[in-house]
N, C-alpha and C positions, 0 to 999 in steps of 0.2 A: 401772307395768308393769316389772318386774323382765326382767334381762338374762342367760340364760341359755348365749349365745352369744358370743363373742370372737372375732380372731384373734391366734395366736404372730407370734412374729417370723418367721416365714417364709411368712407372710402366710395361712396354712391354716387352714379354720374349726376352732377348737376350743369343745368344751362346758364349762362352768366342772367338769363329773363328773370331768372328763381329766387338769385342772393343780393343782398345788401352791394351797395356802391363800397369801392377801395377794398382794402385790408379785413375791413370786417365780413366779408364772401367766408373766411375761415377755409379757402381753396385750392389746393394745390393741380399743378400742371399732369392735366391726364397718361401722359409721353414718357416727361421725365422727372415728376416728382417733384418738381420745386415750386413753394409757392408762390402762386400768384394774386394779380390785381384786379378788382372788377373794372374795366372801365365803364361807365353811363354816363358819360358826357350828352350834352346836348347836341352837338355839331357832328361827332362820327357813331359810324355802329356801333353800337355794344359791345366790349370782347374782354376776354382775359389777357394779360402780360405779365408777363414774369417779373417777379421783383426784382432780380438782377438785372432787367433793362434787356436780358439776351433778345437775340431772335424768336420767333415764334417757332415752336414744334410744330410739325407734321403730323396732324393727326389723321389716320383714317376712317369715315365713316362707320365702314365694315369692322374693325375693331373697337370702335363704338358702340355698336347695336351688338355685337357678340358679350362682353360686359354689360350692358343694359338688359340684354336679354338673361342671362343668370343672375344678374342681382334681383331682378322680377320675381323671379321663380325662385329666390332663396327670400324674396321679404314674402313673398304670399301662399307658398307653399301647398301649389298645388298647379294642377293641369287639366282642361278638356281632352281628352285622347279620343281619339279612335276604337273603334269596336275591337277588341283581340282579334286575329287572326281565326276562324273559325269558330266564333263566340256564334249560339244558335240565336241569341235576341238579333245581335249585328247593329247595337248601341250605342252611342257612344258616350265617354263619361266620364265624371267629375274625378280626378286620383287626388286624394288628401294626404301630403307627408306628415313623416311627425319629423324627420329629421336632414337637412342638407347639406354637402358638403363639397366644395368646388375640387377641380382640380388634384383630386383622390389619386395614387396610384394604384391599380388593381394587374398585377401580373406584368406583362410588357406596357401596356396602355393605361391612358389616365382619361376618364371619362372628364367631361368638361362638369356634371354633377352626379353625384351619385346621392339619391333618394333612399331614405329607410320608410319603411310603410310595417307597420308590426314587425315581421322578424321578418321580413324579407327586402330585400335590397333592389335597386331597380336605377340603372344608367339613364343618362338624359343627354342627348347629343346636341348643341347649340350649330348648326350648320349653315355659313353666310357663304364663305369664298371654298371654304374646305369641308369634304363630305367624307363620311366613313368610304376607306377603303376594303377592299378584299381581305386585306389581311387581318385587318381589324377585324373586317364581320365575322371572321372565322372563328378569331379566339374567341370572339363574345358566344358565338351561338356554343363554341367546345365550353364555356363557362356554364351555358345555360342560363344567364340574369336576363331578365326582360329587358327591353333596349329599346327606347323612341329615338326617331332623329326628328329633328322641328327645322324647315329649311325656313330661313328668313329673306332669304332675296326680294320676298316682291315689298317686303321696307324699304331696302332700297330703290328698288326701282321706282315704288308711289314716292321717292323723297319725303317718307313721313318723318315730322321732328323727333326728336332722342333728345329727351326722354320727353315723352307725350302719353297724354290718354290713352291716344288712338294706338300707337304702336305696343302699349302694355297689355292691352286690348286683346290686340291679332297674337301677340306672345302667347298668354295664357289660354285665350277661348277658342280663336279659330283653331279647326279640326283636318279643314285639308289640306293644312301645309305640313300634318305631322306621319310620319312613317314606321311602325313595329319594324325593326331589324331583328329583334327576338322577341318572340316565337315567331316562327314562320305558318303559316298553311298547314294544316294536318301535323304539326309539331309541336303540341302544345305538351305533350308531357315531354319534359328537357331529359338529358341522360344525368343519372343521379351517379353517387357515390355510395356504396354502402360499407360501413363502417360497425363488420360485425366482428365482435371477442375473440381474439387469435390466438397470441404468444404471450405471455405474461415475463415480464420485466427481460427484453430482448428486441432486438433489433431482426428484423426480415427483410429480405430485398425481394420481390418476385414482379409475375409479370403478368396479367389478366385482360385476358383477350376482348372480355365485354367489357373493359371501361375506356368508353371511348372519350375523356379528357385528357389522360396521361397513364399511362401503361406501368409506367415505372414508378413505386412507392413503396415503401421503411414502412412498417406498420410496428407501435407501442403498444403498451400498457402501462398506465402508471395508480397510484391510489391518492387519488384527491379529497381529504375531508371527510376518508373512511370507504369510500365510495370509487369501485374500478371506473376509468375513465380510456377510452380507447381510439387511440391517435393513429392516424395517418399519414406522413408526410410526402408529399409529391415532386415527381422529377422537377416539374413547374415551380414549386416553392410554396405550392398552395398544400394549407396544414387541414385534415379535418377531421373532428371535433367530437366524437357522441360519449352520453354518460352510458353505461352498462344498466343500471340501474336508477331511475330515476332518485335527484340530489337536488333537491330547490335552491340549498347555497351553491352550486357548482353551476349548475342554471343561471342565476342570478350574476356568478363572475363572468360565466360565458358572453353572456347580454353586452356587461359592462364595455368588455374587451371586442364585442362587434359595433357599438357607438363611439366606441376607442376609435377603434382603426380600421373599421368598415369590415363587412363579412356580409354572409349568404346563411340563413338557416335554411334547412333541407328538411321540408315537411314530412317526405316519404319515408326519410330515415331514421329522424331527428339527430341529426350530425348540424354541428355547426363548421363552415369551410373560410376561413381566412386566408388573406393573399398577400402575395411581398408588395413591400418592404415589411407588412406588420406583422405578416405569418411566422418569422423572426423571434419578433419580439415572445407570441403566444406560444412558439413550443420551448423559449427558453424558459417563460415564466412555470409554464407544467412541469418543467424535468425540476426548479426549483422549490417549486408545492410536492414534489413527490414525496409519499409515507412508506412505500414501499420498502420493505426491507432490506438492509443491502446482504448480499450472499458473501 
């Protein structure tokens, strides 16, 4: 089976139709990384081969168009969606990222992108052979992040070329192949956290019956930069975040530290919420900013 497909050095699916003949493709094997050769011979089709002479990789379609479809949406940064779930226009509309990031882990699950849109964050589900499952949807909707899934099968099925026009086309603009998994129908305000002034320099374990993402959380206080800051940490691993009093530089590291390693600001509360692996990293960096006195 001849190899039709590659990527350049900047990692992007190209067709062997796109690059220079031989060595100069600058291309390696989409599979297994090694690079390869353009052929454009006059007498057979077109195809890449490996420089080692090996065999040709197996490539699947489907994971083709799953990579062509996120690198899309991470070079143009943006999507046609669907109307929100109970939006009263019932519109549909342009989303402009400012920031994307593949393959994120957020909690148990790793969204295929996860989207920054001002201070809030937003999932993006690439769905060709594999769809969210139940258990997935749950944590997401207990998360409360908005969530698309975009199903691409009928690429497959028209056999449209990867990478083409047409098929960057139906990625980005078409609207009825795309599905809200969060918010649902009459759900649009998500359950929050609220992240109000407790215990000062101490640790708490309890247990609150209306939060319905995780029961179980440690709740801090620390002084960051002069300024109380009052922490959270969750059975889940998820940390979050509010200043006591509003702290522009404390604001400003918070930012940093959710384009870091992804996070959720919480309008209703203003808590900012980070999630493991990074949530980690942000409550050891706070216990080491602490000004707080020691006793």
């Amino acid at each position: 089976m001849s190899m039709s497909i590659a990527v350049n050095e900047q990692k992007q699916i190209v067709n062997v139709k796109q690059v220079d003949r031989g060595l100069a493709c600058m291309c390696f094997c989409f599979e297994c990384g090694e690079p390869v050769v353009a052929r454009k011979g006059e007498k057979n089709e077109h195809h890449f081969s490996h420089l080692s002479n090996k065999e040709s990789c197996t490539i699947h379609p489907e994971s083709i168009l799953h990579k062509f479809a996120k690198q899309v949406i991470m070079e143009e940064k943006y999507l046609t969606l669907p109307a929100l779930p109970d939006d009263e226009h019932n519109e549909e509309k342009t989303w402009q990222f400012d920031h994307l990031v593949a393959e994120q882990a957020i909690g148990s699950i790793r969204p295929d992108l996860v989207a920054t849109i001002d201070d809030e964050i937003m999932f993006i589900e690439v769905a060709v052979t594999s769809f969210i499952d139940a258990d997935k949807s749950a944590f997401i909707k207990q998360l409360g992040i908005k969530t698309i899934e975009i199903d691409l099968r009928e690429i497959i099925k028209q056999d449209m070329e990867l990478p083409s026009t047409e098929a960057k086309d139906y990625i980005l603009n078409c609207v009825s192949n795309k599905q809200w998994v969060f918010p649902e129908a009459s759900t649009l305000t998500a359950p929050t956290l609220s992240v109000e002034p407790i215990y000062n320099c101490q640790t708490i374990t309890e247990e609150d019956d209306n939060e319905s993402f995780d029961k179980g959380y440690s709740t801090y206080r620390f002084t960051i930069k002069h300024s109380w800051v009052d922490v959270r940490v969750f059975n889940s691993g998820m940390v979050s975040v509010k200043c006591v009093t509003y702290n522009h530089d404390v604001i400003e590291i918070l930012k940093q530290w959710r384009n870091e390693g992804g996070g959720k600001y919480n309008q209703k509360y203003k808590s900012w919420n980070y999630f493991k692996p990074f949530s980690d990293t942000v409550f050891a960096r706070l216990q080491e900013m602490d000004m707080t006195p020691k006793q």
